[in-house]
N, C-alpha and C positions, 0 to 999 in steps of 0.2 A: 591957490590950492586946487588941487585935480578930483574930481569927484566921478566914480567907476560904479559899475554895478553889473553883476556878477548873478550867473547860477551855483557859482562853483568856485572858491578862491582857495588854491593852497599857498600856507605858509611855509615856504620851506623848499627849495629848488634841487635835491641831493637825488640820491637812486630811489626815496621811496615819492619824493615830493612830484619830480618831475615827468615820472611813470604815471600816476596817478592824474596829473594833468592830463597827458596825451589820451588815457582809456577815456577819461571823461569829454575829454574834445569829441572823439572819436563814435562817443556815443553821443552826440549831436546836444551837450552842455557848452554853455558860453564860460570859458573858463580863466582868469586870472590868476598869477603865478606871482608872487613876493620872494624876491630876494635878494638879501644883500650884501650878497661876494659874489661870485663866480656861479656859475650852473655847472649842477653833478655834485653841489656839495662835498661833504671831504672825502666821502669815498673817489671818487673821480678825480679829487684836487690833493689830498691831504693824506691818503687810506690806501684803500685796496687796489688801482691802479696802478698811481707810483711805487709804492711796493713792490709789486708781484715783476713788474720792467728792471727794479736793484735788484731781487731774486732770482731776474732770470740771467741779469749781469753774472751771480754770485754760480750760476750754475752751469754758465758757460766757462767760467774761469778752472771750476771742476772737472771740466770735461777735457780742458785742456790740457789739462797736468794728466791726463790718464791717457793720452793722444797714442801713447805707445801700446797702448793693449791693441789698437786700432789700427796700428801700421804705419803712423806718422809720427816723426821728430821734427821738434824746431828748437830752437836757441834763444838762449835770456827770455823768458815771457816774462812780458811786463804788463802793465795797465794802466790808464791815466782815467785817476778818481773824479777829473771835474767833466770830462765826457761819461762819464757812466752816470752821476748827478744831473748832466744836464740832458740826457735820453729820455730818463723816467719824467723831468720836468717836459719836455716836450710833448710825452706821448700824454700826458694828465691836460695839458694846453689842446691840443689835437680835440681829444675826446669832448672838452666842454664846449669846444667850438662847433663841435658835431652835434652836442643839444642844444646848442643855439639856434641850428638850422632844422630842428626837429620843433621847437616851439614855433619856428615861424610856417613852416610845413602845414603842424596844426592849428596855424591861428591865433595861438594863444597870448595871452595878452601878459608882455612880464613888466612888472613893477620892481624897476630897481629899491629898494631899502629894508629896514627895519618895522615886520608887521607886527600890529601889538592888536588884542580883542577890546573893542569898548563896547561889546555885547556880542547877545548873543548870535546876531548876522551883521555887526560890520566890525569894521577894520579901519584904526590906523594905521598911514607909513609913512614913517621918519627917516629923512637922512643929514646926518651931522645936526642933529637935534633940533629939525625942524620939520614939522608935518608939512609933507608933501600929497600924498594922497587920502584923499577917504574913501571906503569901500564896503558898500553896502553887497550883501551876497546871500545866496538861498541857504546854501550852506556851507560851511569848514572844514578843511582839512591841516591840522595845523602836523609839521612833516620840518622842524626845528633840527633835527637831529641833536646830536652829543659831539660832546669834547671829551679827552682825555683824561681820568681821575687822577687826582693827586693823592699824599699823604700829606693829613694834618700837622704844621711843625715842619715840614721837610719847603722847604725855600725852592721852587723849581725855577731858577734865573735864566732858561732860555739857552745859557751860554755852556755853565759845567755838569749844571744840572737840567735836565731837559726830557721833553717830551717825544713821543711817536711822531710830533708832525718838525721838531726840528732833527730828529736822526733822519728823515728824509732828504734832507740839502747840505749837511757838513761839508763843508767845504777844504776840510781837511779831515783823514782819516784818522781816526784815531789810535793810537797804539795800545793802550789798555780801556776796555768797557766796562761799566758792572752795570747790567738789567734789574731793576728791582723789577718783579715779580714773570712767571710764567704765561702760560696760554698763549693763543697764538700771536698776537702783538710782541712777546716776547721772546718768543721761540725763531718766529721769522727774523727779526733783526738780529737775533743772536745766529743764526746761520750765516745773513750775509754777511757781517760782521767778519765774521771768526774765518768764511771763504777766503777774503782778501789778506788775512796776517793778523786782523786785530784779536791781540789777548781778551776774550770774552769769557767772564761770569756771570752765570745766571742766580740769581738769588727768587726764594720762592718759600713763599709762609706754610703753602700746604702741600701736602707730603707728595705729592705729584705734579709734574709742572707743565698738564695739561689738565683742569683737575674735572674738567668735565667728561672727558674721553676716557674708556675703556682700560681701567690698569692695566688689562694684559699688554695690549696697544702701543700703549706708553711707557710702559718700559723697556718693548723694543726701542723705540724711540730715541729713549733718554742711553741706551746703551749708544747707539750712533752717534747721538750728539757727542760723546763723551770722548770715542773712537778720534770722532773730528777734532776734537782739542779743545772741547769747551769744557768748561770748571762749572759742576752744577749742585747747589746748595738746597735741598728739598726742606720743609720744615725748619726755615730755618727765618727766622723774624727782624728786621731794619728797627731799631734801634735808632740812627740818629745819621744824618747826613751833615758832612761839613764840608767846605769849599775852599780852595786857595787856590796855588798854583796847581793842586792835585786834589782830587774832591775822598774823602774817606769815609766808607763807610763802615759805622759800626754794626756788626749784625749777631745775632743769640740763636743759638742752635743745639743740636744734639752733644756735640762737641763743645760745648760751648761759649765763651763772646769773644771776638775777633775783630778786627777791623782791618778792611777791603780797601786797599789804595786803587787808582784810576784815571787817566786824562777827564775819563765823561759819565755820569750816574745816568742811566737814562730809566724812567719811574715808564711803568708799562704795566698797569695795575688792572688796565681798565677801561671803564667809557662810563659816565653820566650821561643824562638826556637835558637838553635846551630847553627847561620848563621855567625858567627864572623869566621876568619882566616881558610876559606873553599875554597880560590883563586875563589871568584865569578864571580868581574871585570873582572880576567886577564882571563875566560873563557865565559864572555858575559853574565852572569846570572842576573837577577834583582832581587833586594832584596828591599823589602819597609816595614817598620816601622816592622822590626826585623822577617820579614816573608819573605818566597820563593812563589809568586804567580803562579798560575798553572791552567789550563783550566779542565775539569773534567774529565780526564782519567791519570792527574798528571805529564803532559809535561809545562814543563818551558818554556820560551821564546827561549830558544834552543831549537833543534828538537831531538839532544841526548842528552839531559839530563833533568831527570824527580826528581822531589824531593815530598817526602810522609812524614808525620805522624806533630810531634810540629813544623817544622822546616815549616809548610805551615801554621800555625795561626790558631786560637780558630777554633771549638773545642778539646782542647786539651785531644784526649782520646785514650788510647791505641787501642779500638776494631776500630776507624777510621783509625789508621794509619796503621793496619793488614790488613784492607780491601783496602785500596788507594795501598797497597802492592801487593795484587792479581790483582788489575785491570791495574798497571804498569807492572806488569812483562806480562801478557796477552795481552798488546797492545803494547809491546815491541814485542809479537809473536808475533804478526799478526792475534790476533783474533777477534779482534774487541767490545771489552767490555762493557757491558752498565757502564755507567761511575758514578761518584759519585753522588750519591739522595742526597743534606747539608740539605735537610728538613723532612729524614727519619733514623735521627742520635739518638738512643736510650742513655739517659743519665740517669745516677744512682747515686745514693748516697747510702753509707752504712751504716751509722748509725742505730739504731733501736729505732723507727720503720724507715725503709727504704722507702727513694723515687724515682721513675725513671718514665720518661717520652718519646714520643717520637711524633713529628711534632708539631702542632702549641697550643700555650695557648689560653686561653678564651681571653684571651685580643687582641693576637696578631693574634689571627680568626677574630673578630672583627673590627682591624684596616686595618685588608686587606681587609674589604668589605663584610665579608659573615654575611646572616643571620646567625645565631647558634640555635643547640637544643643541651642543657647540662642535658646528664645523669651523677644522681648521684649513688654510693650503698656502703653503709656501710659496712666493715667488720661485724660487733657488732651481726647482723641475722644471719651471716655462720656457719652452727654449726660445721665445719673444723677449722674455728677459734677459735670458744667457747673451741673444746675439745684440740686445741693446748695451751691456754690460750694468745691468740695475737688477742682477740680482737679488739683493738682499729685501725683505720685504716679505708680509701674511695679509691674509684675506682672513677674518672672523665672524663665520656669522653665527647665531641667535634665534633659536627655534623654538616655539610650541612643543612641546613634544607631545600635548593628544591630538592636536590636528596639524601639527608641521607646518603652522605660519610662522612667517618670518618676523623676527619682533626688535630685531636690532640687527644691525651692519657695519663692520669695523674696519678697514682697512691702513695698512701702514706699507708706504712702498712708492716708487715710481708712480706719478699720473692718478695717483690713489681720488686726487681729487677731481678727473677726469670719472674715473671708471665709478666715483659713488650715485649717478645719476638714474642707471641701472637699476640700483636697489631703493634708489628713492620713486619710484616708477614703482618696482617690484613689490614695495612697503604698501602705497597705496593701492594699489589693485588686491594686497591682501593675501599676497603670495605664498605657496606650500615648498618646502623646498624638492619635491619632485616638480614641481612646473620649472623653476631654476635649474636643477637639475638634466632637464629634458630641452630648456629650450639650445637649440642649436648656437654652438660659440666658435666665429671662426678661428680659425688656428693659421697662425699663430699670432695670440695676443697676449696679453695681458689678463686681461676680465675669462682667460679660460678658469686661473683660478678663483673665478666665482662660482661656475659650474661646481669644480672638486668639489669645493669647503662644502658646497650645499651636498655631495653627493658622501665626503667626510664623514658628515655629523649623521649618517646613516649607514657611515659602512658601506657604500658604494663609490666610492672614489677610484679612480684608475689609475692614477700616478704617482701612488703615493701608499 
């Protein structure tokens, strides 16, 4: 048995674990990194990578079929589904092999296995249930991430019934899908899906099947998806999953109870966090409803040990727990970091057309008390749009109306999650919507209608 000792140990090698290593190397900590699968975690390996490489398959396959708006014909298009699977598998291969060459860059000392707390500054690590290392350390960052949620009762066997990390490698497409639930896990798969020919239904408990994002938003949204051929069931409740040669689901709704034939159920609920057999108790950590809570700089109830990314609860997003990464290993120096803004968290989805937002809805500006002035701007006038042919598509933002800060940002459209960077920029700085307004936007883009909508919501828009 190997015996380490550490300023600095994360458990957990994923986008928030392995970030946080490098700032802490970086700031001149002796740092130790456990993990045991692959480095990048699932976002890199399982998530948002592979993903976004099938989405980008699904969107070239779109673009192709419209070739004629563009001045080109071709004959039979076709496509072969185990080169499209085995791209996104590559490029998910590539990227972890690139943090591999980044922990060794910095130094960093990885400990292949399974790390468990047997206090409050060291660490076991097991592999194939046998302690290999022990490691004593100044302090913790435990960075476990989450798995995929289930439903209670519903049997999810990998094969008819399955999860977000096996729709990633099908080795066969499937001709009929049913998504239990919305959001973006669900919405993405159901575009690529539904790109290539598969009959896709979306199933979803709550009346929106985006239910965090902007109604207005998303019901653009849900009309597109609809346009594209997907069957989408809002408010409508899963009932009971069965499997055979065709998996059925029965589900209760407005209309309602019915039951959903399918080749594949794929359950897309959600994410839990990796808090189970992490020796929480036996090092004094509190854990409440499947989450590590944490003050805003990502200290635990212990003073050494800090925990980042799914393992600290919604929302579950990789660019959060890269950034809860830099501001623990930074206040683990001793620099003092401004700590985490939960109300300046940019969220996307990637479907097309694409949505991303970032601070408060029209709704939920409203419930907090403010008056509002809502700009709107269409894509449809941009002629960056027109001659891309993507069109369809608004830009929403969300105003103060006594002093004209910008308090929410909503976009649905082409690149939407390109262009929300801007107003996450714009959000923290505090922005009025004349400074938006005013700052110079070249033409021809896209983010011109950011300019309008801010200049909109005051009656000073020019194209519209």
């Amino acid at each position: 048995m190997a015996e380490k000792q550490f300023d600095l140990t994360v458990i957990g090698a994923g986008p928030g674990g392995y970030v946080a290593a490098i700032r802490a190397a970086q700031l001149g900590l002796n740092v130790g990194l456990v993990e045991r699968d692959k480095l990048g975690g699932i976002c890199l390996n399982w998530g948002c990578i592979p993903s976004k490489a099938l989405l980008k398959s699904a969107e070239m396959h779109h673009l192709f079929k419209k070739a004629e708006e563009f001045g080109f014909s071709y004959k039979d298009l076709s496509f072969d589904w185990s080169k499209i699977i085995k791209r996104s598998r590559d490029i998910s291969e590539r990227i972890s092999k690139g943090v591999e060459y980044l922990m060794k860059k910095n130094k960093i000392d990885v400990v292949n296995g399974t790390g468990k707390l047997t206090g409050k500054s060291t660490i076991e690590v097991s592999r194939d249930g046998k302690v290999t290392h022990t490691i004593s350390s100044k302090y913790v960052v435990i960075a476990t991430g989450g798995r995929p949620r289930t439903i209670p009762g519903i049997n999810v066997d990998g094969t008819k019934v399955i999860t977000s990390s096996e729709a990633l490698v099908l080795d066969k497409q499937p001709k009929e899908m049913i998504i239990i639930g919305g959001g973006a896990i669900g919405i993405e798969f159901a575009y690529f899906y539904n790109a290539f020919g598969t009959k896709v239904t979306v199933v979803e408990m709550l009346p929106s099947i985006l239910p965090r994002e902007d109604k207005e938003i998303t019901k653009i949204l849900e009309g597109s998806l609809k346009k594209q051929g997907i069957e989408i069931l809002t408010s409508t409740k899963v009932e009971s999953v069965e499997s055979g040669a065709k998996v059925a689901v029965k589900v209760s709704g407005k209309d309602g109870t019915k039951t959903l034939t399918g080749d594949i159920a794929l359950v897309a609920i959600g994410v839990t966090g990796n808090v189970e057999n992490l020796g929480l108790e036996g090092a004094g950590v509190k854990a409440e409803k499947g989450s590590i809570p944490t003050n805003n700089v990502g200290k635990t109830n212990v003073d050494t040990i800090y925990a980042i990314g799914d393992v600290t609860g919604a929302p579950w997003l990789a660019h959060v727990a890269s950034h809860q990464g830099i501001v623990v290993a930074e206040d683990i120096a001793g620099k003092k970091p401004r700590g985490i803004d939960r109300h300046n968290i940019p969220s996307c989805t990637y479907c097309q057309p694409q949505v991303a937002s970032v601070g408060l809805t029209e709704e939920a500006a409203i419930e907090a008390g403010y008056n509002v002035k809502i700009g709107r701007f269409p894509f449809r006038p941009l002629g960056k749009a027109m001659a891309m042919g993507e069109s369809e598509g608004t830009v929403k933002l969300i105003f103060d109306e006594k002093y004209g800060e910008l308090l929410g940002a909503h976009i649905v459209g082409s690149e939407a999650t390109e262009m929300i960077a801007e107003l996450g920029i714009a959000k923290t700085l505090e922005t009025t919507y004349e400074e938006l307004l005013h700052t110079m936007h070249a033409h021809p883009t896209l983010s011109e209608a950011i300019m309008e909508a801010a200049g909109q919501a005051y009656n000073e828009a020019i194209h519209i």
